[in-house]
Structures are given as C-alpha cells and as structure tokens.
C-alpha positions in Angstrom: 78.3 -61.9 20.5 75.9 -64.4 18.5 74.6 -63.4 15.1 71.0 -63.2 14.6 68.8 -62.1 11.4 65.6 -60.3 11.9 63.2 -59.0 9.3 61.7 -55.3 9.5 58.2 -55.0 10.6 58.1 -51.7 8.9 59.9 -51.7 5.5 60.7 -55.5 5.6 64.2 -55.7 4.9 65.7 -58.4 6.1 68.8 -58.4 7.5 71.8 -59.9 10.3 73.3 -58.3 13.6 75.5 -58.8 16.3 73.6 -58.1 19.4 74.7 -57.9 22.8 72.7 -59.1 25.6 71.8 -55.3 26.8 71.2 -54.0 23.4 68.3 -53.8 21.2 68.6 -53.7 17.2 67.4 -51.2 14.8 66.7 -51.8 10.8 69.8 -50.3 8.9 67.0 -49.3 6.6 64.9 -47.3 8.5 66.0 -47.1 12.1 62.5 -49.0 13.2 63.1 -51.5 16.0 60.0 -53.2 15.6 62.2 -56.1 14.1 61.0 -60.1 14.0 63.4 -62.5 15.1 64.0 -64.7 11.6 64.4 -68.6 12.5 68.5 -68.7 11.1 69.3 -71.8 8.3 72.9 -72.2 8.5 74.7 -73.9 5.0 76.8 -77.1 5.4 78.4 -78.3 2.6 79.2 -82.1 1.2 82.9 -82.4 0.5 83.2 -83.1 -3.2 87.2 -83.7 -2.8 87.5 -87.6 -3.0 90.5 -89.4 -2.5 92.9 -89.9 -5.3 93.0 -93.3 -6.6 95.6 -96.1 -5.8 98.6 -96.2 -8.2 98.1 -99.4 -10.7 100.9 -101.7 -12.3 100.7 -100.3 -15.6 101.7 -96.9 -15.0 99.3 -94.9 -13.5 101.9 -94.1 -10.6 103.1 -91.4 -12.6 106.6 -92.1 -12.3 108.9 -89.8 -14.6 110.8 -92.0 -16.8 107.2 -93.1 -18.3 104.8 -95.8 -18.1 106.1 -99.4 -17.0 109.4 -97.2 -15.2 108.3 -97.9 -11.2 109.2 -101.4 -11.2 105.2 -102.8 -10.9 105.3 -103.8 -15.1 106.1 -107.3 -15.0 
C-alpha cells in the first residue's frame, strides 16, 4: 500500500495515509473526505561518515606499545 499525504479541504490539517486502491481517505481531524492530494518531498541524506585516514610512520597506527612501536619509525 503506498503512502500518500493529503491536506484537508475543510479544517486543513495536513496529514499521511495508506490507501488501498478501493478505498477513499477521510481527515483524522474531522472525518471530511474532501482531501487534496499533497505533491510528497521525500528526505535524502548526505553521508557525513568519511573514511578514516591511512595509518602514518610516526605513530598514528595506534599500535599499543606507543608511538614509533609498529615497525614504520625508522
């Protein structure tokens, strides 16, 4: 079943549904079915998670024993 939104003719509360082919929607307001179709935005997002940054020779590997301990500290 898609999901529309519709606004109220009547009282003009906006609001979404699932509607079935065979069905026709009333406001949860006001019972009114004289309901406008709403033209629906969805949101997309922009990832914000980057990728972590390659381990350097002086340390930034994070190796336990301490800066220098990983071998790459000449």
């Amino acid at each position: 079943m898609p999901i529309y939104e519709y606004a109220c003719t009547e009282c003009h509360h906006e609001f979404e549904a699932l509607v079935r082919s065979d069905s026709t929607p009333a406001c949860p307001k006001c019972h009114s079915q004289q309901l406008e179709k709403l033209l629906s935005v969805f949101a997309t997002t922009a990832s914000t998670v980057s990728a972590p940054a390659m381990a350097g020779p002086c340390g930034n590997c994070g190796h336990p024993d301490g800066p220098g301990a990983c071998g790459f500290h000449a």
